[in-house]
FIDO-765416 format. One record per residue (C-alpha): residue in one letter; x, y, z; chain. Coordinates in steps of 0.25 Angstrom, whole numbers, plus 5000, padded with zeros to 4 digits. Layout:
<atoms>
a/X/Y/Z/A $
...
</atoms>
This chain:
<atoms>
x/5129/5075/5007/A $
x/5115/5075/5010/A $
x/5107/5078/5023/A $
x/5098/5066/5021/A $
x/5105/5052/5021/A $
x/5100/5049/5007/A $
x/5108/5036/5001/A $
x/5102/5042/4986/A $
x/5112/5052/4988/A $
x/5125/5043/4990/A $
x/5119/5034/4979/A $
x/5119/5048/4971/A $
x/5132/5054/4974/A $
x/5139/5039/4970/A $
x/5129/5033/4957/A $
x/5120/5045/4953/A $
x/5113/5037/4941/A $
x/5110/5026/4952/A $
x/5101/5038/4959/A $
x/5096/5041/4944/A $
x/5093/5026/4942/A $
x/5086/5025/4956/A $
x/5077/5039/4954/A $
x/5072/5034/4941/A $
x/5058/5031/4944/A $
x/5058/5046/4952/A $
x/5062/5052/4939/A $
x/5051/5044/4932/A $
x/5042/5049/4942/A $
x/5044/5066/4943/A $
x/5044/5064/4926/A $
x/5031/5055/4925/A $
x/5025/5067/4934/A $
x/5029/5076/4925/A $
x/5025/5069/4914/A $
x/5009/5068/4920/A $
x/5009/5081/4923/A $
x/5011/5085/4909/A $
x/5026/5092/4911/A $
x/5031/5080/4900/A $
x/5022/5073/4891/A $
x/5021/5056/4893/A $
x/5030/5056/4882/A $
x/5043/5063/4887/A $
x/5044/5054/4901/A $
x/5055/5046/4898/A $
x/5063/5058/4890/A $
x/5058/5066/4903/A $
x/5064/5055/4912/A $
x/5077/5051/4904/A $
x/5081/5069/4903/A $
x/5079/5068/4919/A $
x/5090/5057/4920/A $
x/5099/5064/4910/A $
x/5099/5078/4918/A $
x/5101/5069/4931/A $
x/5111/5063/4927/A $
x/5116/5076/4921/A $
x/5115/5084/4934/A $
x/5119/5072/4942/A $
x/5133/5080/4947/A $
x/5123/5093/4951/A $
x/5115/5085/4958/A $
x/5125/5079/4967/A $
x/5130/5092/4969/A $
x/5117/5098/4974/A $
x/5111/5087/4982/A $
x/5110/5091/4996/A $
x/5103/5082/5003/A $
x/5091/5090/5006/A $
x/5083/5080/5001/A $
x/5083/5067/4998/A $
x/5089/5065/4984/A $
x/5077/5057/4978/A $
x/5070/5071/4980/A $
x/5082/5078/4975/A $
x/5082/5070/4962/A $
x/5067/5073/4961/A $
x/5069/5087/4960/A $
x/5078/5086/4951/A $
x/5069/5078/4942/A $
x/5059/5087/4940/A $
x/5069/5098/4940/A $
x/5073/5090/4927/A $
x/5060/5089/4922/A $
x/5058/5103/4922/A $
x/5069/5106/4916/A $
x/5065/5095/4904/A $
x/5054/5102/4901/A $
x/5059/5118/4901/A $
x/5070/5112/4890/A $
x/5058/5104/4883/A $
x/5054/5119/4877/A $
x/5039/5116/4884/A $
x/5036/5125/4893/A $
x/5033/5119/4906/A $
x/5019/5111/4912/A $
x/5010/5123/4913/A $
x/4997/5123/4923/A $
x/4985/5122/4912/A $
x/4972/5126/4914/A $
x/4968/5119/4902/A $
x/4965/5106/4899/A $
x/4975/5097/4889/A $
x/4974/5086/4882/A $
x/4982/5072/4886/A $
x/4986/5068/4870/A $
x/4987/5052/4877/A $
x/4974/5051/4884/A $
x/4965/5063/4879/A $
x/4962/5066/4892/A $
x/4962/5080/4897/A $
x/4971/5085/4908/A $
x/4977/5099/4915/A $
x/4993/5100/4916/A $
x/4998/5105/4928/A $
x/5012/5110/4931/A $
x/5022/5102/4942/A $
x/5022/5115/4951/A $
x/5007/5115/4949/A $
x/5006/5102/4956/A $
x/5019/5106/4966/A $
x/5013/5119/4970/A $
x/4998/5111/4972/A $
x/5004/5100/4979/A $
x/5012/5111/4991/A $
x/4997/5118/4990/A $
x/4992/5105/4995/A $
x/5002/5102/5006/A $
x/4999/5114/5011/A $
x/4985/5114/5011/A $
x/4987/5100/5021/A $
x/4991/5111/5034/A $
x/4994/5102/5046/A $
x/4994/5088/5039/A $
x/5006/5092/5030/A $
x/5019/5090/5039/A $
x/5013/5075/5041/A $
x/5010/5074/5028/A $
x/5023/5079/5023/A $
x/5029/5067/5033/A $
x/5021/5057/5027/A $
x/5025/5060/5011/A $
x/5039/5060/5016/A $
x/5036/5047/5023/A $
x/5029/5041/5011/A $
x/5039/5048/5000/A $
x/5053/5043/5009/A $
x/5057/5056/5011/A $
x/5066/5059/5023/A $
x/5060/5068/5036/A $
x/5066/5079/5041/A $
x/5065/5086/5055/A $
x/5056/5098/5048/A $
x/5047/5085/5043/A $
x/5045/5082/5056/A $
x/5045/5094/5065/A $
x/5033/5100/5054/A $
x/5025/5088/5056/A $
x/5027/5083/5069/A $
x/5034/5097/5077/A $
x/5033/5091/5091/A $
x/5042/5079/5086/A $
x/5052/5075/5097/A $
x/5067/5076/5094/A $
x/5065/5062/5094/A $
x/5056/5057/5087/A $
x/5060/5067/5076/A $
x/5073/5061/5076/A $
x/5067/5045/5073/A $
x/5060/5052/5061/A $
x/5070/5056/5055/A $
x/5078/5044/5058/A $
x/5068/5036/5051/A $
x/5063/5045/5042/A $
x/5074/5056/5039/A $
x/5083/5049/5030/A $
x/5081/5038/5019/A $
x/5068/5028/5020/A $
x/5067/5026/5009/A $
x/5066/5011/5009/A $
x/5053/5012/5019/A $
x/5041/5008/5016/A $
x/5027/5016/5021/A $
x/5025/5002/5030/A $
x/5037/5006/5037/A $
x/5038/5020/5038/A $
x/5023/5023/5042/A $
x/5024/5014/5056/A $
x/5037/5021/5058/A $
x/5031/5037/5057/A $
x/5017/5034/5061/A $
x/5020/5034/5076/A $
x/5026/5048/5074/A $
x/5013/5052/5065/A $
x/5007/5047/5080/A $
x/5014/5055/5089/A $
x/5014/5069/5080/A $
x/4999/5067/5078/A $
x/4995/5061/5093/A $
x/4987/5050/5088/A $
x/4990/5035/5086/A $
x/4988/5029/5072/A $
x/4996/5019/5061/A $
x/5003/5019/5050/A $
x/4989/5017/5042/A $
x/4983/5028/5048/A $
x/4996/5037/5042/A $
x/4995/5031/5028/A $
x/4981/5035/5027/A $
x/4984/5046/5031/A $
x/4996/5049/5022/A $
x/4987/5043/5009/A $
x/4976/5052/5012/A $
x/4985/5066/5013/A $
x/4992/5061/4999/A $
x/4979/5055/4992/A $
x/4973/5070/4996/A $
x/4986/5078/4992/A $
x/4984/5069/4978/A $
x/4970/5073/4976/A $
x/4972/5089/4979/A $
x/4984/5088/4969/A $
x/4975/5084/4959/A $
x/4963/5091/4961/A $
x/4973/5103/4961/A $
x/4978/5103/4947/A $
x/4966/5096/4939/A $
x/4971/5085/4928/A $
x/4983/5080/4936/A $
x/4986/5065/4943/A $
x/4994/5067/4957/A $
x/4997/5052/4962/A $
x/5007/5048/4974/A $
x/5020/5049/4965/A $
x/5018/5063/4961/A $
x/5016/5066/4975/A $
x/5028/5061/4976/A $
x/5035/5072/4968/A $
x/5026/5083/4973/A $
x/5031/5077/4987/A $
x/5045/5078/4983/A $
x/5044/5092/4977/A $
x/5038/5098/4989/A $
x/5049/5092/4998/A $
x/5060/5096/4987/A $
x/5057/5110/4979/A $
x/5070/5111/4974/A $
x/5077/5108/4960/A $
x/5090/5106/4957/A $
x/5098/5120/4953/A $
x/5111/5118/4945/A $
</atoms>
């Protein structure tokens, strides 16, 4: 069973084409990355996304089998999507998206662009993280927050490391498991006292979103500004996100 109390996981283990129906619009997601960031051509998104439910639904026992909990299975599914992908286009007998130095030409729109490779703009976004220094454990905290993804104690003891036993312990009661059904307007009057007391100062829920907007508008513009020719927008945050909290790909 898993560690986190993830009702996905029961839902799962009982209907897995229920979970499959539910993580649609994920699935669409990770492919329409891949599709703008030239791994499938514009063409190929729907036989992309219908191969990804076909091997799902065909690894669906091993899946159940090496689920463990370590992360919530909405993550674990994520991998497993791009895992796919990957796979798709070894067998496709392309090779895969190669970093270009030169420029190529858009058939639809005749406009030029550079291709960039998926562990281009994973290995970019972890330089960029990196280069944030003290701001990155509340950072982290906040794209968890914003994401729903459940704290843990090393969350919390890397960004705030004088947290008393109890207020670590109301953390994780409200923030450890599933939130999923939270809105920011609730969960930000909620953490922001704790911002407070970490930081010493005294400021609102507005003062944290700014905050929190600013860090991911400027993480946005680095990426792009990092490899020329791409379009980084919230949602494929998002997937760099969960990547950077999950690098793991299923093994059979």
């Amino acid at each position: 069973m898993p560690r986190l109390p993830d009702p996905d996981f029961e839902i799962f283990l009982k209907d897995p084409n229920a979970i499959l129906l539910k993580y649609q619009g994920l699935i669409q997601a990770i492919v329409h990355i891949y599709v703008e960031q030239g791994m499938f051509s514009p063409t190929q998104k729907e036989d992309v996304i219908q191969s990804v439910n076909l091997e799902i639904l065909r690894k669906i026992p091993s899946l159940q089998r090496h689920y463990n909990g370590s992360a919530l299975l909405r993550t674990y599914f994520s991998a497993i999507v791009r895992n796919i992908c990957l796979q798709l286009k070894r067998t496709t007998g392309s090779p895969l998206l190669l970093i270009r130095n030169d420029m190529e030409s858009d058939v639809e729109g005749g406009r030029q662009h550079d291709r960039y490779s998926i562990q281009q703009a994973r290995d970019v976004f972890e330089a960029i993280l990196v280069q944030l220094g003290p701001v990155l454990p509340k950072l982290l905290i906040c794209l968890k927050l914003r994401y729903r993804y459940p704290l843990t104690r090393r969350d919390i003891q890397r960004w705030w490391p004088a947290c008393g036993g109890r207020e670590k312990a109301r953390l994780l009661e409200m923030f450890g498991g599933d939130y999923g059904n939270m809105i920011d307007k609730e969960i930000h009057p909620l953490i922001v006292p704790y911002f407070n007391a970490a930081e010493g100062k005294v400021s609102g829920a507005d003062a944290l979103r700014k905050w929190q907007a600013s860090k991911i508008q400027k993480i946005l513009k680095l990426l792009q500004e990092a490899i020329p020719g791409s379009s980084f927008d919230e949602e494929s945050l998002q997937i760099l996100f969960e990547d950077y909290l999950s690098p793991f790909l299923l093994r059979e």
